[in-house]
SERO-4910 file (N, C-alpha, C, O; in steps of 0.05 Angstrom, whole numbers):
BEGIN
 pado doro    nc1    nc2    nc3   cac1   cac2   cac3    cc1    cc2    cc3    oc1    oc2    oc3
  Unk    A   -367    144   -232   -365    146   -203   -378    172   -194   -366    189   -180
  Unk    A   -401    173   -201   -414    205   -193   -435    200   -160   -448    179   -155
  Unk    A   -434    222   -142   -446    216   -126   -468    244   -122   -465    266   -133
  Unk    A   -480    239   -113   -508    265   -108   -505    280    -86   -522    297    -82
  Unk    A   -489    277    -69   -498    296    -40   -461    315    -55   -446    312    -74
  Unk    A   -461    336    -26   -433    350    -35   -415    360    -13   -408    381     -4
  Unk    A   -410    322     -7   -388    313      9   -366    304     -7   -373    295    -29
  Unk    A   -337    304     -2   -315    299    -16   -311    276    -18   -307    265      4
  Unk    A   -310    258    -46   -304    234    -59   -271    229    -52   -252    244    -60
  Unk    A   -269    207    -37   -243    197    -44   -242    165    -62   -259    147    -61
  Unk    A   -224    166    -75   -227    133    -87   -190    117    -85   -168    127    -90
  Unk    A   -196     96    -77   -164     82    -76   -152     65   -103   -165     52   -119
  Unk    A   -125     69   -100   -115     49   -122    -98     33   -115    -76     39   -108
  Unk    A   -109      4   -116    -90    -17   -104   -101    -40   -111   -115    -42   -131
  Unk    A    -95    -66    -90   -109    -86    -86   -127    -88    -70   -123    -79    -48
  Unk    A   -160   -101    -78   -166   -100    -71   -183   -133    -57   -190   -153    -71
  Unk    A   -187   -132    -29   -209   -156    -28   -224   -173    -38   -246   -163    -33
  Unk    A   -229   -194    -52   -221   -214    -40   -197   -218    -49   -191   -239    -38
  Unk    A   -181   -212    -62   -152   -216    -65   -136   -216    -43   -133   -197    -27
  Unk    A   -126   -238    -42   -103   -243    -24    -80   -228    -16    -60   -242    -19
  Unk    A    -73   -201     -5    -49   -181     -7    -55   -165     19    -76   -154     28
  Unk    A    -37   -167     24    -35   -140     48    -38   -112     41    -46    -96     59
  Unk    A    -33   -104     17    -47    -80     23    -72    -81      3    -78    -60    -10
  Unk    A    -89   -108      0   -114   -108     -1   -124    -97     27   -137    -76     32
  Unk    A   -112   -117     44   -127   -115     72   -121    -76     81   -138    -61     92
  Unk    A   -103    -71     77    -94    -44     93   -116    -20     79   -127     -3     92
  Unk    A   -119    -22     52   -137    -11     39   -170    -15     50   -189      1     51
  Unk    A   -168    -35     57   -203    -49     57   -209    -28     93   -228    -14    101
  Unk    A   -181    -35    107   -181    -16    129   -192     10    127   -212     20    138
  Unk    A   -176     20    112   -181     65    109   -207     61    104   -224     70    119
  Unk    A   -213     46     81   -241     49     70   -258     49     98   -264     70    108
  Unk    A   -263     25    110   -281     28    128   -277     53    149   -296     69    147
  Unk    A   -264     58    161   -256     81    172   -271    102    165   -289    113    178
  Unk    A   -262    108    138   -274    130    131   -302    140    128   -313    162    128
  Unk    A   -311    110    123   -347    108    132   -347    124    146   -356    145    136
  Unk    A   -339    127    172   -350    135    197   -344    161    195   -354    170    216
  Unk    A   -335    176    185   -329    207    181   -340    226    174   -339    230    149
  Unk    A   -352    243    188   -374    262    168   -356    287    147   -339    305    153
  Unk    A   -367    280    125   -361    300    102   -350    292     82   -342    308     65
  Unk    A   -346    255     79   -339    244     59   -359    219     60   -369    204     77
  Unk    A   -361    221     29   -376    199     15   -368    166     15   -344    161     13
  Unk    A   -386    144     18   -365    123     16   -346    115     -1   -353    104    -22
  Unk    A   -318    120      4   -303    117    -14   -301     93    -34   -317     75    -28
  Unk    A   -289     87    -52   -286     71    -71   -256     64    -80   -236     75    -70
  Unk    A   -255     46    -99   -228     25   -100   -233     22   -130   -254     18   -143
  Unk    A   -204     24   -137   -201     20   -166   -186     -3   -163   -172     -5   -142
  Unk    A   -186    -25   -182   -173    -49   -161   -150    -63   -188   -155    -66   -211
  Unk    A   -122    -68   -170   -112    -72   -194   -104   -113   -192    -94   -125   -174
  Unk    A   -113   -122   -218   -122   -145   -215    -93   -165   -236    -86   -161   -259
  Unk    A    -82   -183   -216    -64   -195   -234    -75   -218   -253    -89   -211   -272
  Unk    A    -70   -244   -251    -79   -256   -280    -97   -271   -257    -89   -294   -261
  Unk    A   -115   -274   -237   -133   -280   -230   -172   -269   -237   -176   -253   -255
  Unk    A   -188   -276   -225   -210   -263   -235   -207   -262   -205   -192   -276   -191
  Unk    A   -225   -241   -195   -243   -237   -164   -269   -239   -163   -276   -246   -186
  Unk    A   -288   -238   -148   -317   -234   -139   -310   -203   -129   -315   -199   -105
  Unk    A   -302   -185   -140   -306   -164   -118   -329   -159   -111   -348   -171   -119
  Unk    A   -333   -133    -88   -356   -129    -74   -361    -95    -88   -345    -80   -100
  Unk    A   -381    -93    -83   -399    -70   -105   -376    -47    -97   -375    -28   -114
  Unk    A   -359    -44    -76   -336    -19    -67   -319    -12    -91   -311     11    -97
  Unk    A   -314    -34   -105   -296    -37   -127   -315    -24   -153   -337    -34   -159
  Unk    A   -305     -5   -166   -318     15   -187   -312      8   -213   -327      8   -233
  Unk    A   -274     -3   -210   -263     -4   -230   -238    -19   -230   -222    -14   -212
  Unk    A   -230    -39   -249   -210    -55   -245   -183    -47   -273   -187    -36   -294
  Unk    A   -161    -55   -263   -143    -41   -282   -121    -73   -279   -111    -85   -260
  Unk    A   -121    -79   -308    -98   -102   -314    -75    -98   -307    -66    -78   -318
  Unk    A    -55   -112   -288    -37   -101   -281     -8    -96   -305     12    -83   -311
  Unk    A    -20   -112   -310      4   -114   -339     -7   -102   -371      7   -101   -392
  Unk    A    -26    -96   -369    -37    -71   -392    -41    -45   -387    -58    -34   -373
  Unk    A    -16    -32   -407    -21    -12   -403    -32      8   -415    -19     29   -414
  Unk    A    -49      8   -424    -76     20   -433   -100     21   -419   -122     31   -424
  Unk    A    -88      4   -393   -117      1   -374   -107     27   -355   -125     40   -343
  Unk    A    -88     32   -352    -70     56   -333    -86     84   -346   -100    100   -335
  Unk    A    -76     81   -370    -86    109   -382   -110    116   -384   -118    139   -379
  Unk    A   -130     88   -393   -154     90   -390   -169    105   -358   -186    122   -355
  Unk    A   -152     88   -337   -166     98   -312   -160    134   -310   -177    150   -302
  Unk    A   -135    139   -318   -130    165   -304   -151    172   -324   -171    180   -312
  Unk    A   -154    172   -353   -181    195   -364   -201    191   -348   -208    210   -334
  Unk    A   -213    167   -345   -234    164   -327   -231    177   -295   -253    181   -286
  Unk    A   -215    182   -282   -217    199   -257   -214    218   -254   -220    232   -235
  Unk    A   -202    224   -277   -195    255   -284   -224    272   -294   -234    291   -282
  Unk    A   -232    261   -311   -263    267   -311   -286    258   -290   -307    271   -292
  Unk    A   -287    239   -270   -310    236   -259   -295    260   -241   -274    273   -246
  Unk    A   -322    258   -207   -321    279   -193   -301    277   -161   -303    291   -140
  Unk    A   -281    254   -169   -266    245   -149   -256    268   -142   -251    286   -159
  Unk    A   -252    271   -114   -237    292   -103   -203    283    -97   -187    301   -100
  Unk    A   -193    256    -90   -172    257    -79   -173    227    -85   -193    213    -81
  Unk    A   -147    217    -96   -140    184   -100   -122    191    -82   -110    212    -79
  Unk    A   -120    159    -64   -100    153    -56    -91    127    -73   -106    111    -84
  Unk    A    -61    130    -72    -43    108    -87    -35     96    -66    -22    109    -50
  Unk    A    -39     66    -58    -20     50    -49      6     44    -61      1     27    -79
  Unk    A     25     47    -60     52     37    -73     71      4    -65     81      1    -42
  Unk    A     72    -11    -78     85    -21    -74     93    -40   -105     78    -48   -122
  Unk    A    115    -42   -103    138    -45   -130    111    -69   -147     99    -63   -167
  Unk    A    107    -92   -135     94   -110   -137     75   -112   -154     70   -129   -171
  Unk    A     64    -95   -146     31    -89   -156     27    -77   -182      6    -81   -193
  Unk    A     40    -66   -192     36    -55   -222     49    -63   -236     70    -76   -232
  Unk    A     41    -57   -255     57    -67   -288     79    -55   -294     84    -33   -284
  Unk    A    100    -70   -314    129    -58   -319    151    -66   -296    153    -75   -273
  Unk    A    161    -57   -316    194    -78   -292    189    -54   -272    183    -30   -277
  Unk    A    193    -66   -247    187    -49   -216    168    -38   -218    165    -16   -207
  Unk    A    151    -48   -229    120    -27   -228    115      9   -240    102     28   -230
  Unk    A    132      6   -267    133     23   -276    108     39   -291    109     63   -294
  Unk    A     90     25   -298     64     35   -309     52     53   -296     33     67   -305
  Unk    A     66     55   -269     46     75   -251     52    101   -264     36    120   -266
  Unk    A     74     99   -271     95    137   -276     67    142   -304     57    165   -308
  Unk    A     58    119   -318     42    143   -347     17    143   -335     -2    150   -349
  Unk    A     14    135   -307    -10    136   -304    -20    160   -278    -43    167   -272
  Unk    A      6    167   -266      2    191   -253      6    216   -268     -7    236   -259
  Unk    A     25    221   -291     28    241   -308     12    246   -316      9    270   -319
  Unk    A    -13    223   -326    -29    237   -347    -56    244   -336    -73    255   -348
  Unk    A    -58    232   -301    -80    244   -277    -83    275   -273    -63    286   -264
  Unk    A   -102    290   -277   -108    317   -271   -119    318   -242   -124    341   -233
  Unk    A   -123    300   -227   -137    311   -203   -120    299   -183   -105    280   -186
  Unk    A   -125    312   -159    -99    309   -137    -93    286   -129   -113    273   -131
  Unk    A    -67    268   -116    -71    245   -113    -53    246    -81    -41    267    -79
  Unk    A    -50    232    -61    -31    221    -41    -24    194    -48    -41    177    -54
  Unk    A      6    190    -46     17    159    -54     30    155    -18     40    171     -2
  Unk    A     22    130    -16     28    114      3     47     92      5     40     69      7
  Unk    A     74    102      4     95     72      2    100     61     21    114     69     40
  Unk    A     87     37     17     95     11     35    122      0     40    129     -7     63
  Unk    A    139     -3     18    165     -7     20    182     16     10    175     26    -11
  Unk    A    211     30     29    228     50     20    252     31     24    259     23     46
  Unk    A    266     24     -6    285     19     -8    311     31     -3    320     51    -16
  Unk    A    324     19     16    352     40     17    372     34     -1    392     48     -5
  Unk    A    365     12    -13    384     10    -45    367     -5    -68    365    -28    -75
  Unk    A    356     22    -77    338     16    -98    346     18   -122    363     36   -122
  Unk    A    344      9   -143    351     14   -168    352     32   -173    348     50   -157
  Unk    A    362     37   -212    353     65   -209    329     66   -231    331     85   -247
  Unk    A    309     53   -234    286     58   -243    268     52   -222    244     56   -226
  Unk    A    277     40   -194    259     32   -175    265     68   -160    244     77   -153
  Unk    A    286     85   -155    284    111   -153    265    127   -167    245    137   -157
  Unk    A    275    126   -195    264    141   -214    226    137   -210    210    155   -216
  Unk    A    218    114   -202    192    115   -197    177    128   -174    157    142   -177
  Unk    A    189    120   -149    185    130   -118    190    166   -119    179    184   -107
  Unk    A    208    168   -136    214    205   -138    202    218   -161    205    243   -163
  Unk    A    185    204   -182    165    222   -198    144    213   -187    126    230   -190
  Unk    A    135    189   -172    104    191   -168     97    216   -139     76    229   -134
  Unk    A    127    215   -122    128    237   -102    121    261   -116     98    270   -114
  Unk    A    140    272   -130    138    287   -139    111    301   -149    103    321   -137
  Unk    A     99    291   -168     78    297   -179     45    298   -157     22    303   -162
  Unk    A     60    289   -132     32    280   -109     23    300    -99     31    320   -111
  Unk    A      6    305    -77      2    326    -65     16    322    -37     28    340    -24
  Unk    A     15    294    -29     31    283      4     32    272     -6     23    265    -28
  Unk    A     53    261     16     73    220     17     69    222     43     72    238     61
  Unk    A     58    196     39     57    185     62     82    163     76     77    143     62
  Unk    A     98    156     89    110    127    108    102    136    131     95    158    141
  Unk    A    106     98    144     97     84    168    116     89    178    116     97    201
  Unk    A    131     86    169    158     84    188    188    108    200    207    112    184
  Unk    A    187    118    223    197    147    220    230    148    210    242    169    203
  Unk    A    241    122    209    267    115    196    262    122    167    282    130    156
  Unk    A    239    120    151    245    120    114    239    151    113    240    158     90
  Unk    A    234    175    132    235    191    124    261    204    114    263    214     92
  Unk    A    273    202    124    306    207    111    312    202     91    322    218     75
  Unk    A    306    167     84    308    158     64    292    173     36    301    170     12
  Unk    A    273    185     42    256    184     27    264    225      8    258    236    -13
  Unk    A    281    233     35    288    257     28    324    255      7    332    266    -14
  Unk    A    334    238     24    365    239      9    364    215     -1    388    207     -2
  Unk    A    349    198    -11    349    177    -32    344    187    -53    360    192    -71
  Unk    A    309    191    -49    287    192    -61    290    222    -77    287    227   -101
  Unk    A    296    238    -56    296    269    -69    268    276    -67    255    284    -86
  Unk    A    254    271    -35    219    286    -35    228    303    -23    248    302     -8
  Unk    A    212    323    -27    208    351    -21    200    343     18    177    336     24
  Unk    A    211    344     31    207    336     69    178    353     77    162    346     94
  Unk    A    176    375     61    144    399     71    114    369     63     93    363     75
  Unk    A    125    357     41    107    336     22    102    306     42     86    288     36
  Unk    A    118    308     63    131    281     77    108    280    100    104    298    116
  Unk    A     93    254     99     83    257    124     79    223    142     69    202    133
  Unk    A     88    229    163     98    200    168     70    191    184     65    207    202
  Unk    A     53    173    183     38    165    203     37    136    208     38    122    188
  Unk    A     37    122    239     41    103    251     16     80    231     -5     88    220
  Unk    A     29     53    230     16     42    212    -15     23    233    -36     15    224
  Unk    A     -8     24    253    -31     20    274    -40     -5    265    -36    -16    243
  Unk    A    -56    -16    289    -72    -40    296   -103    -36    291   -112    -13    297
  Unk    A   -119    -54    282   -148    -50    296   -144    -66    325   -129    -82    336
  Unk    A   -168    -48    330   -182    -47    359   -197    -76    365   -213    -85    349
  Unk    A   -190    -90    391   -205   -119    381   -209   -119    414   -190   -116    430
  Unk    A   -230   -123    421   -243   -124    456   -244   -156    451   -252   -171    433
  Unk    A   -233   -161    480   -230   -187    489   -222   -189    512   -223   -167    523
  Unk    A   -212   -207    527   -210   -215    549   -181   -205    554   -168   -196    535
  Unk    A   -169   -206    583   -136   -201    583   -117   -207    580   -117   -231    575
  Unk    A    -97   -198    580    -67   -212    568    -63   -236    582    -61   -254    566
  Unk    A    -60   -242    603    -64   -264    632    -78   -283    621    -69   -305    613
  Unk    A   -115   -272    620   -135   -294    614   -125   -310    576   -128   -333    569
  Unk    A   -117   -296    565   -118   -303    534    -86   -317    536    -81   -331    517
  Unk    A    -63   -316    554    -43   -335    555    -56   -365    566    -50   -387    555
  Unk    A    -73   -363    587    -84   -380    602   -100   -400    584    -96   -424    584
  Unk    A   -119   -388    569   -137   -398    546   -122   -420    524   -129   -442    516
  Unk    A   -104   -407    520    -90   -426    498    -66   -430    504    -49   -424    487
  Unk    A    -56   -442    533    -41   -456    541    -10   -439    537      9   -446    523
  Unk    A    -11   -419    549     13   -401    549     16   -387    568     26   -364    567
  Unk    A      4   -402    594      6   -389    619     35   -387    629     51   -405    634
  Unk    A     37   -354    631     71   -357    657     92   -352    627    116   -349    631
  Unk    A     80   -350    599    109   -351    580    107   -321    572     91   -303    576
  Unk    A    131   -322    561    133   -298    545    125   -295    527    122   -319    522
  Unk    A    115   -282    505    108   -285    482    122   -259    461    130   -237    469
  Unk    A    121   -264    443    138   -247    422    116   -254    394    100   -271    400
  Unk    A    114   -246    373    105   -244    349    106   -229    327    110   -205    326
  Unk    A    102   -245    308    103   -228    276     86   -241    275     82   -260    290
  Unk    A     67   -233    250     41   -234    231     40   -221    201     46   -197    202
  Unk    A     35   -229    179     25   -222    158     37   -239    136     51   -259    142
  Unk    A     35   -235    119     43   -258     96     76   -271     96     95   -256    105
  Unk    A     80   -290     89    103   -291     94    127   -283     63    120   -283     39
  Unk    A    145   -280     69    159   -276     41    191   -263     51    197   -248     70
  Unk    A    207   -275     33    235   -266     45    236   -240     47    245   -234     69
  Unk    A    232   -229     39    237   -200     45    227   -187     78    234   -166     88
  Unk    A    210   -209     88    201   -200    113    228   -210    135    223   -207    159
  Unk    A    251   -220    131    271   -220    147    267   -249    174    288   -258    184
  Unk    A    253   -255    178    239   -276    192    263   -286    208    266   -285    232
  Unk    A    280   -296    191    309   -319    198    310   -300    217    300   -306    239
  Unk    A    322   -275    216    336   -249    234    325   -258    270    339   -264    289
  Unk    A    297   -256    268    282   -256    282    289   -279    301    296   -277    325
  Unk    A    284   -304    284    292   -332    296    321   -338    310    325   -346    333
  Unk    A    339   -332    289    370   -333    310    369   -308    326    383   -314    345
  Unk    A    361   -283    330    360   -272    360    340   -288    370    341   -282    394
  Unk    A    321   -305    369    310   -320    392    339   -338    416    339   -342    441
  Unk    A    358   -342    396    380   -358    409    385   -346    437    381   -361    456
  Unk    A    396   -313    440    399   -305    461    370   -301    482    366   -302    506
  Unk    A    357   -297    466    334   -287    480    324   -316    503    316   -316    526
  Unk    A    329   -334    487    321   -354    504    341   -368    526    334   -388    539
  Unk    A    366   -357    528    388   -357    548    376   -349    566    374   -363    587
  Unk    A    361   -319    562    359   -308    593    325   -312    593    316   -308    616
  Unk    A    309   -318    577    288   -318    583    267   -348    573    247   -347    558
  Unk    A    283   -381    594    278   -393    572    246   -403    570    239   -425    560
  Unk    A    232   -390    578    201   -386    573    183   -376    553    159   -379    548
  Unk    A    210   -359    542    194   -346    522    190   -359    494    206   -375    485
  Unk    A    166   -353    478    158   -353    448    150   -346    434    128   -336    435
  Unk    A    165   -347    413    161   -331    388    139   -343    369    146   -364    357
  Unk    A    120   -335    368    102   -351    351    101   -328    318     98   -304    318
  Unk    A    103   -345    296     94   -333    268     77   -344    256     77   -366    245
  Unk    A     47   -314    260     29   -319    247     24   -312    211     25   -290    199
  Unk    A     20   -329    205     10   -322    168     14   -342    156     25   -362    167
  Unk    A      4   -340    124     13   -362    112     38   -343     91     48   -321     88
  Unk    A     39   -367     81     66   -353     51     44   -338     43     20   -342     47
  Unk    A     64   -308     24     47   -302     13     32   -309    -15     48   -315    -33
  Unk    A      7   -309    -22      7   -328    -51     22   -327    -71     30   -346    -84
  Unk    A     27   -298    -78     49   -289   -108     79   -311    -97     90   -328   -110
  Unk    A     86   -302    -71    117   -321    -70    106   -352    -71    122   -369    -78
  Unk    A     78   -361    -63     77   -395    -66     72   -392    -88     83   -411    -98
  Unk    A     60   -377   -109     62   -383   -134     84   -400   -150     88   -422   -162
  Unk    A     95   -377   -143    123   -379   -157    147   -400   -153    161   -411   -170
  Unk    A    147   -404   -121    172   -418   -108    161   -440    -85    175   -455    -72
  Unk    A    133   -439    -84    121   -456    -70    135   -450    -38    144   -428    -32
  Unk    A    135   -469    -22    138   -468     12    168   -472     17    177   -486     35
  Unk    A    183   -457     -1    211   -452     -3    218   -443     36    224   -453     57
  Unk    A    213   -420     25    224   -398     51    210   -408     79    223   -400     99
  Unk    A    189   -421     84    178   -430     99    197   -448    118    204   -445    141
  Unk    A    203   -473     93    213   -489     98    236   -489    112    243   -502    132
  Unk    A    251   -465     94    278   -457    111    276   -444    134    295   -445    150
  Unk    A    257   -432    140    256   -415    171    246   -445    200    250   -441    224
  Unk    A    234   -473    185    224   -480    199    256   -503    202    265   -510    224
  Unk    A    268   -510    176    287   -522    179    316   -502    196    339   -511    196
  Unk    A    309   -474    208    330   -458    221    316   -470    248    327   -484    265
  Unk    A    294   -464    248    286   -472    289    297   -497    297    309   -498    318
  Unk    A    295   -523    278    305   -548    282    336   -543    286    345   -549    308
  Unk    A    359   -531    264    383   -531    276    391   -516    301    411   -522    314
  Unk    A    373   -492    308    380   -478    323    360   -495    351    355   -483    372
  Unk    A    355   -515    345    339   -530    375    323   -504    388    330   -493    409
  Unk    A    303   -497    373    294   -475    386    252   -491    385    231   -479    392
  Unk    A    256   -516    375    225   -522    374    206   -519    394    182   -520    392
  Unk    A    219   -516    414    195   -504    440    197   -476    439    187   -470    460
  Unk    A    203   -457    428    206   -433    436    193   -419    414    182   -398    421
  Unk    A    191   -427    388    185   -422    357    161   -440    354    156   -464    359
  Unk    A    144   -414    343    104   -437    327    105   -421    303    115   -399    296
  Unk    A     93   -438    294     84   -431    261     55   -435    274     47   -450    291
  Unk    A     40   -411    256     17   -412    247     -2   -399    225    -19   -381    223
  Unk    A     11   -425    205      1   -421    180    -24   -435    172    -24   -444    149
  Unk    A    -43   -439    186    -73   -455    178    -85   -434    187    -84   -423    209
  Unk    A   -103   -425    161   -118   -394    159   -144   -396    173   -157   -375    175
  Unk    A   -161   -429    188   -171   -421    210   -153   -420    229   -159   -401    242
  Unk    A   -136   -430    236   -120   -429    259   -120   -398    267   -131   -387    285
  Unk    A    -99   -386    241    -97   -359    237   -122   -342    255   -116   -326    274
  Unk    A   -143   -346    249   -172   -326    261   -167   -334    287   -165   -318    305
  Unk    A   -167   -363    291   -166   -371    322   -151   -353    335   -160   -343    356
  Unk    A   -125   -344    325   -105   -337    345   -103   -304    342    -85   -290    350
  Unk    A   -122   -298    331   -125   -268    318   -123   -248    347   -102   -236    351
  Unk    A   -147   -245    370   -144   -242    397   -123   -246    411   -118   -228    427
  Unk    A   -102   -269    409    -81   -273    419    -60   -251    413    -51   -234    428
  Unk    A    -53   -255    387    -24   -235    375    -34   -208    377    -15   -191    381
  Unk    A    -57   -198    376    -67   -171    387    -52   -166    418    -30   -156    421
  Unk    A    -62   -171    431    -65   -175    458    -40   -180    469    -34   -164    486
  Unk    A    -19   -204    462     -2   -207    471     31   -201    455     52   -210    464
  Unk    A     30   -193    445     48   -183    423     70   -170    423     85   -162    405
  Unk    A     70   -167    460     93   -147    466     90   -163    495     97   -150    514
  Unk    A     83   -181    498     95   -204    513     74   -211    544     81   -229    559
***
């Protein structure tokens, strides 16, 4: 991974595009971003690949088995020696090898060059090897990053991070020019309603049900409003359990007679269709 000019190399470790994962997509984000920045090089992606193959795209330098761990060790010599200035780690339990994604711990120990870890999920009752991981990869980092200004706490009297190391930044939207909140209700037949939304893969852990029985009150006083959920399952949970959780969120709108008030939209053109929409209208 050597580059010729002597601007600062960043490279990421996660999932990467065309793979199916959200923090493929959130990764594939920074990257472009950072294009646009003067004094860094186009960054790069170390990509960690489960028992699928990909097409990746030339961004991807280097791929690491998620469940071999010799591919862990292998990468840190390799970054440790090229001229990377700064990895960022995406975190999340999921993505790496070892029970809770434990492979990461021999693979940041044995890294010599600086890294920032980015946890996606802060458990407030985590194991204790799901601790023991979130508080040595902290530890050993240069920053931590959360989205969310609630897991900083967590992250100090759970976790045991150093709060100076803590840095919280908003997980943000892209920017998408289009027409107005008014015209884009009007467009796709949602003139005069309320609208509410979630988006991104689906999977129990995203709480969804929660969401749907407060639609109950919500639609007492406001019975216009709807809650539309955009995404599909996510692939690792249809792997595994197929259109389980789906089913049950769609078999909750039926008991709770909420079918005018509640959309699914899980057809991934549909999905693009309505991409403008949940931007735009998402806060009602």
């Amino acid at each position: 991974m050597k580059y010729t000019s002597s601007n600062r190399n960043i490279a990421f470790l996660g999932t990467s595009l065309p793979r199916e994962c959200g923090i493929a997509t959130f990764t594939q984000d920074l990257l472009d971003e950072l294009q646009h920045i003067k004094g860094f090089n186009k960054p790069r992606i170390i990509a960690i690949n489960n028992n699928e193959a990909y097409d990746y795209p030339e961004q991807v330098k280097r791929e690491i088995d998620q469940h071999k761990l010799s591919d862990y060790i292998e990468t840190a010599d390799y970054l440790s020696s090229s001229d990377v200035d700064l990895l960022v780690i995406q975190h999340e339990f999921g993505i790496y090898g070892g029970e809770s994604g434990e492979y990461l711990i021999p693979f940041v120990e044995r890294l010599t060059i600086p890294y920032v870890v980015i946890f996606h999920t802060v458990l407030t009752k985590p194991s204790a090897k799901q601790r023991h991981i979130m508080s040595r990869a902290a530890e050993l980092s240069v920053k931590v990053v959360t989205m969310a200004q609630s897991t900083v706490t967590d992250l100090i009297s759970i976790y045991g991070v150093d709060a100076a190391k803590i840095a919280f930044i908003h997980h943000g939207v892209p920017h998408v020019k289009t027409g107005s909140r008014s015209e884009l209700k009007e467009q796709y037949g949602f003139a005069g309603r309320k609208i509410l939304s979630t988006f991104g893969f689906l999977s129990p852990g995203k709480g969804i049900e929660y969401s749907i029985e407060a639609m109950r009150g919500v639609v007492k006083q406001h019975p216009d409003s709807l809650y539309i959920i955009f995404g599909k399952t996510h692939p690792v949970v249809k792997q595994e359990t197929g259109e389980v959780y789906r089913q049950k969120l769609m078999d909750l709108v039926e008991e709770l007679d909420l079918t005018k008030n509640v959309r699914f939209v899980d057809n991934q053109c549909k999905y693009k269709r309505y991409c403008s929409l949940r931007t735009i209208i998402c806060a009602g």
